[in-house]
C-alpha positions as CSV (number, residue, x, y, z in Angstrom):
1,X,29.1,133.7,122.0
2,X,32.0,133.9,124.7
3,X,35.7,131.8,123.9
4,X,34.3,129.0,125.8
5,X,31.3,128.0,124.3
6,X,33.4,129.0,120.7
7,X,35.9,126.6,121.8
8,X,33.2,123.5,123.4
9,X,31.2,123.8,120.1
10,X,33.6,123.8,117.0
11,X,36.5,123.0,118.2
12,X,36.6,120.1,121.2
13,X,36.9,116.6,120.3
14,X,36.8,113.0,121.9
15,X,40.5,112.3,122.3
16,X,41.7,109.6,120.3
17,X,45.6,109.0,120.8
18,X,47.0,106.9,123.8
19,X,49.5,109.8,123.8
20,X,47.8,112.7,124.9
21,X,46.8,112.3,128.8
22,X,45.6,115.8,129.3
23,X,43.8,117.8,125.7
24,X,41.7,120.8,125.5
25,X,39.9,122.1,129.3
26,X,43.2,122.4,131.4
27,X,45.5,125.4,131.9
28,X,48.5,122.9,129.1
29,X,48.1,119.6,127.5
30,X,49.5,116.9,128.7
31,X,51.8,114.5,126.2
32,X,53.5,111.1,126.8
33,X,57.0,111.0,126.0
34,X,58.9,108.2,124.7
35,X,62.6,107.9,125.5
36,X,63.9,106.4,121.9
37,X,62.3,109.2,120.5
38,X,62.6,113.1,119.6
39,X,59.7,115.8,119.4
40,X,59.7,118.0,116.8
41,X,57.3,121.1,117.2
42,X,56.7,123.4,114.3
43,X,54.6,126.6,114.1
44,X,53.3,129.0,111.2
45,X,50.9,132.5,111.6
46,X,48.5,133.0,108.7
47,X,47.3,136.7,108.0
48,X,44.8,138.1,106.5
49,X,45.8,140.1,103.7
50,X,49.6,138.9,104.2
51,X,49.0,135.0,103.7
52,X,45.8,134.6,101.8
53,X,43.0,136.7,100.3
54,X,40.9,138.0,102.5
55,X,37.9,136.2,100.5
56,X,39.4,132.9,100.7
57,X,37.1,130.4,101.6
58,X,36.8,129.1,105.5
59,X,37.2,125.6,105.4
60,X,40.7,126.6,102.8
61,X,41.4,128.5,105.5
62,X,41.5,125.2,107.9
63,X,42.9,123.0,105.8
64,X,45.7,125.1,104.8
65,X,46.6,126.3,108.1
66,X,47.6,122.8,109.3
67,X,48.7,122.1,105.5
68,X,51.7,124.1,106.2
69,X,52.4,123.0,109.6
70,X,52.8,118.9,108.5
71,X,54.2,120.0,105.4
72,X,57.3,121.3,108.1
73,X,57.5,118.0,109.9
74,X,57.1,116.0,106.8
75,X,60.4,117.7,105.7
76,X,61.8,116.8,109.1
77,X,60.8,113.2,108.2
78,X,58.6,113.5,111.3
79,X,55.5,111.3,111.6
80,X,52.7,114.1,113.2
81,X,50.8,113.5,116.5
82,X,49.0,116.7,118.0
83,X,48.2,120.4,117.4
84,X,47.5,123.5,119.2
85,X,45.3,126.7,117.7
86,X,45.5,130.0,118.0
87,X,42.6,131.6,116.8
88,X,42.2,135.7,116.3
89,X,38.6,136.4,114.9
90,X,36.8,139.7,114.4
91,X,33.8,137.9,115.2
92,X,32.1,135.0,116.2
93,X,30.1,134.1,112.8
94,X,28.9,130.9,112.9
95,X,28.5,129.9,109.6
96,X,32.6,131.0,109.1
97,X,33.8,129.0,112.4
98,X,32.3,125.3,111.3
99,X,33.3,126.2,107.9
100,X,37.1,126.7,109.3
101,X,36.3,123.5,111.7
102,X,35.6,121.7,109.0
103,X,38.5,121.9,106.7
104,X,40.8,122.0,109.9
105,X,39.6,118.8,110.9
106,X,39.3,116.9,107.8
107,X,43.1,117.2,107.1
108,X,43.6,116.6,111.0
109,X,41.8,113.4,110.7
110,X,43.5,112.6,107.1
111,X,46.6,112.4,108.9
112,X,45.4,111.3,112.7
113,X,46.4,114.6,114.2
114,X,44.2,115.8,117.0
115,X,43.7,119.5,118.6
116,X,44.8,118.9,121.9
117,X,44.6,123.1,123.1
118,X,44.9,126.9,122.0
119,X,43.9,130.3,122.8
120,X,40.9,132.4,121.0
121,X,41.3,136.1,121.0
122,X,38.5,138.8,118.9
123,X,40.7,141.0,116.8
124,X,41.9,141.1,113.3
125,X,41.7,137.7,111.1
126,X,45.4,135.6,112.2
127,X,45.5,132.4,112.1
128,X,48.2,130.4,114.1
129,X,48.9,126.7,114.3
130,X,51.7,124.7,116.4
131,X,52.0,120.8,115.7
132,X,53.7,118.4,117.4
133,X,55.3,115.1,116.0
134,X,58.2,112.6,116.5
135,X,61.1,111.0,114.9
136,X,63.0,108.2,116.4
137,X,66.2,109.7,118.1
138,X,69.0,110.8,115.4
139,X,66.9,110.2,112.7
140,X,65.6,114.0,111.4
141,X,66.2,115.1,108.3
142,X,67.7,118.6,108.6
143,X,69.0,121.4,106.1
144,X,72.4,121.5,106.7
145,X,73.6,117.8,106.0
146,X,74.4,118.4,102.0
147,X,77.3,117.5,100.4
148,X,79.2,118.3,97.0
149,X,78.1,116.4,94.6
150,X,74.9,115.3,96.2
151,X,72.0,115.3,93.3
152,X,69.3,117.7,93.8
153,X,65.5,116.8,93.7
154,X,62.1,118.4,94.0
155,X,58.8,116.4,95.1
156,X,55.0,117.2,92.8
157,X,55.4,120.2,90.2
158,X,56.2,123.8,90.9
159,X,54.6,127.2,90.7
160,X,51.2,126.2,90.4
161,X,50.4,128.3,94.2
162,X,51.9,131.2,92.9
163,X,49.9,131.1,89.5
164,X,46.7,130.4,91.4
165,X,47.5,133.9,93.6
166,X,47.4,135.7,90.6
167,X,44.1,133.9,89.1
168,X,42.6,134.8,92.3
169,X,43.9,138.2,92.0
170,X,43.3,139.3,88.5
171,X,46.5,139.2,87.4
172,X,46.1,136.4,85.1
173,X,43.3,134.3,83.4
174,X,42.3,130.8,82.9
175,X,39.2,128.7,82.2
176,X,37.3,126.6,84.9
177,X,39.2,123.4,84.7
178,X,43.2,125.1,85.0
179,X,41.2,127.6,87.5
180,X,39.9,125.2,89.9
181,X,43.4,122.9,89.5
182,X,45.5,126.3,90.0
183,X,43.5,128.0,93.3
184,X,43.5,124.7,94.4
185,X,46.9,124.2,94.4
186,X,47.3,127.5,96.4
187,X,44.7,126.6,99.0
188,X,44.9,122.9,99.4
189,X,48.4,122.1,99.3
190,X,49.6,118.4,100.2
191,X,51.6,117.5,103.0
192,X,54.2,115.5,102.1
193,X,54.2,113.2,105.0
194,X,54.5,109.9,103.7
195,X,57.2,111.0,101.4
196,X,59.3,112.7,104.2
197,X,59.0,109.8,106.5
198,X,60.5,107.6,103.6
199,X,63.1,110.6,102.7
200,X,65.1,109.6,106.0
201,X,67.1,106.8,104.9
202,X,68.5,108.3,101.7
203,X,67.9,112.2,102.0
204,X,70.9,114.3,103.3
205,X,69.5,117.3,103.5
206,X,65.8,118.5,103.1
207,X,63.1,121.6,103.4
208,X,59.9,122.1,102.4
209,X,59.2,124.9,99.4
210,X,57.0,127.6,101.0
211,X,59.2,131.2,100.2
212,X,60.4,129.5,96.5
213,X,62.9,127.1,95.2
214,X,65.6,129.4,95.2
215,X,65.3,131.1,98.4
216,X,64.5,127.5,100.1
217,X,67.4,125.5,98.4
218,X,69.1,128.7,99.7
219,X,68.9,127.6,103.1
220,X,69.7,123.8,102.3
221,X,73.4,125.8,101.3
222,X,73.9,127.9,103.6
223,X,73.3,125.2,106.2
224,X,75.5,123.1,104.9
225,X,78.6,125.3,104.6
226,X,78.6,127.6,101.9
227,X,77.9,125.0,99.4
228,X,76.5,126.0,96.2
229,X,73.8,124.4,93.0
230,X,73.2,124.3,89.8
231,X,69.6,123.8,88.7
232,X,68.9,122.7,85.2
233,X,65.7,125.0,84.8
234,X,64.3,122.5,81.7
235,X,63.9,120.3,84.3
236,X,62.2,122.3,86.4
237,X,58.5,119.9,86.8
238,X,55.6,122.3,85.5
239,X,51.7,121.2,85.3
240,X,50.3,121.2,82.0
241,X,47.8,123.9,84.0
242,X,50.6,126.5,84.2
243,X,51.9,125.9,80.7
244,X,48.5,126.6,79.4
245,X,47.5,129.7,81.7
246,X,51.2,131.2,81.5
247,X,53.6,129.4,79.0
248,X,56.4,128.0,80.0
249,X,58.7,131.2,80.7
250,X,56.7,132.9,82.8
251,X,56.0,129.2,84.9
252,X,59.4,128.7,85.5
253,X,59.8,131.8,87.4
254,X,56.7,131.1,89.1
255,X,58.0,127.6,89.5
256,X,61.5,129.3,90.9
257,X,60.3,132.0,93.0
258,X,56.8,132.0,93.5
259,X,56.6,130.4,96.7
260,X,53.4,128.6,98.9
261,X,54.3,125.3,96.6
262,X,54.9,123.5,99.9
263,X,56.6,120.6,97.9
264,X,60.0,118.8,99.2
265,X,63.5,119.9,98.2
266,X,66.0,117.3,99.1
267,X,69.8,116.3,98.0
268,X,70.8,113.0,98.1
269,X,74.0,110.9,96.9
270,X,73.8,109.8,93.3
271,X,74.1,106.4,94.6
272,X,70.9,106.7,96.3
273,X,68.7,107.6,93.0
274,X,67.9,104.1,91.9
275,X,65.8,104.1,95.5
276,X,64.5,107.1,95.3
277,X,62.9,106.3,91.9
278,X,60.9,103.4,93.6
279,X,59.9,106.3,95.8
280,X,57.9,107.6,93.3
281,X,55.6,104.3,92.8
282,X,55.9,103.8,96.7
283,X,54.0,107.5,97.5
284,X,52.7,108.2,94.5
285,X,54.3,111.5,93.9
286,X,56.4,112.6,91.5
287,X,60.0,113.1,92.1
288,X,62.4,115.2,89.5
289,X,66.0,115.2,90.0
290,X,66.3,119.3,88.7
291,X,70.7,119.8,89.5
292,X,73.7,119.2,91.8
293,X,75.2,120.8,94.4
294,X,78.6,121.7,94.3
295,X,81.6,123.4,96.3
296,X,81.2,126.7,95.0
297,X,78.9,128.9,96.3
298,X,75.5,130.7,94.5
299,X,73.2,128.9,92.8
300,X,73.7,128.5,88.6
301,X,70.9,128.2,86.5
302,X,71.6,126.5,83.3
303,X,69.3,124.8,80.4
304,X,67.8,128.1,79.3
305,X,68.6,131.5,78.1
306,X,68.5,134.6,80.3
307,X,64.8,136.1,78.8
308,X,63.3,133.3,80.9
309,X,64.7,134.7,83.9
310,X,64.4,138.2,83.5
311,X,63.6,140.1,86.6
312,X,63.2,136.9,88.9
313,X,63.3,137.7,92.6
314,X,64.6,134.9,94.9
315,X,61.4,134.4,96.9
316,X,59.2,135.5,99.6
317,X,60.5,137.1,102.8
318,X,58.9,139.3,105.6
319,X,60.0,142.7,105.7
320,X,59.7,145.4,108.4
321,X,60.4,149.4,107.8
């Protein structure tokens, strides 16, 4: 099968948004623009062995690649319109492309996201995904609007991702039920795109958990000027999964460091927490208020003692020799 019949069969679809003139079959897509309004474009590379188990599943494989990609734009408070693909496949098996189509475009048409062009290439499994979405103009929530004082919260529970890594991998066990909740959590993560888009009246700063709370609230700090946290690690929110497959020691590092949680850190004014509890209600997700930042710089970690933290590592990074 040659990239263009690959790209006809699982991968073209009837256009369905007034805003793209030109999708998939031209040398570029063509977009509408609106002048009240500001694109944001994100991107993220998935490889094999790097980003995922080479066994995982094909349609986890589709869902989670644009999982990650709204999960950006939903920290930029950015309501999602379009998406390119870049595919690099060892082969063309069948049976593995409209498993990948399907979970790509199950989550595309969740959130009314559509594949408007790419590239294909035959070479080792990397996945790559660029999405498009827009904010009105000055709105964006960014990382470096935090402030002294401001409260700091985290959306849904953390660590579960970095728990269901290790299920997968051996390092740890569990029965069915925290099993399937666990890997699921690492494959299926939720975009936080209802939440974000609400997050940009009362948020002053905000990023979405993919390296770890600690190296992601990192960047919220160093954005902001130098600033520094205190986290309250008892209020860190854990699943009853994680407590049961780890205890709760070994789950709050996960929860700290693990990474691939793709949940929402934000800080906001202490004046703004009465609204963002009707968040919760509002989306439906669960919102736990976990320190403060303050003026001094590093990040404290109070409400345990130091055998909980032993050897934690400040998240995920990328390194080269």
């Amino acid at each position: 099968m040659d990239e263009f019949r690959l790209i006809e069969r699982f991968f073209r679809r009837d256009s369905k948004s007034s805003e793209v003139v030109v999708g998939i079959g031209d040398d570029g897509a063509v977009v509408k623009a609106d002048t009240n309004e500001q694109t944001i474009l994100v991107t993220d590379t998935m490889v094999a062995g790097v980003h995922f188990p080479e066994r995982t599943a094909p349609q986890d494989l589709g869902y989670k690649l644009l999982a990650v990609n709204l999960s950006d734009l939903a920290a930029m408070g950015a309501t999602p319109n379009w998406f390119l693909l870049n595919l690099v496949i060892p082969d063309a098996d069948e049976n593995w492309l409209e498993e990948f189509s399907t979970g790509l475009f199950s989550l595309a048409e969740e959130f009314g996201v559509e594949l408007i062009g790419g590239d294909t290439a035959r070479g080792p499994l990397c996945l790559s995904a660029t999405v498009g979405g827009h904010v009105k103009s000055g709105t964006a929530l960014m990382r470096n609007g935090a402030q002294a004082g401001d409260q700091l919260w985290v959306s849904g529970t953390l660590g579960d991702a970095a728990i269901g890594l290790d299920l997968v991998g051996g390092v740890l066990g569990a029965n069915d039920h925290d099993m399937d909740y666990l890997v699921g959590r690492l494959n299926r993560p939720i975009p936080r795109i209802v939440l974000g888009l609400s997050l940009s009246a009362v948020a002053t700063a905000c990023v979405d958990i993919s390296d770890g709370l600690l190296a992601d609230l990192g960047h919220i700090l160093r954005e902001s000027g130098a600033l520094g946290a205190i986290v309250d690690v008892s209020c860190l929110p854990l699943s009853p999964q994680a407590i049961a497959v780890c205890g709760v020691s070994l789950a709050r590092q996960k929860a700290l460091a693990g990474g691939d949680d793709y949940e929402i850190c934000f800080t906001a004014s202490p004046a703004q927490r009465p609204q963002i509890e009707q968040l919760r209600d509002q989306c439906n997700v669960k919102l736990t208020c976990i320190g403060s930042v303050r003026a001094l710089s590093g990040i404290a970690l109070t409400g345990t003692d130091n055998q909980d933290l032993t050897g934690i590592k400040s998240g995920y990074r990328h390194n080269w020799p």
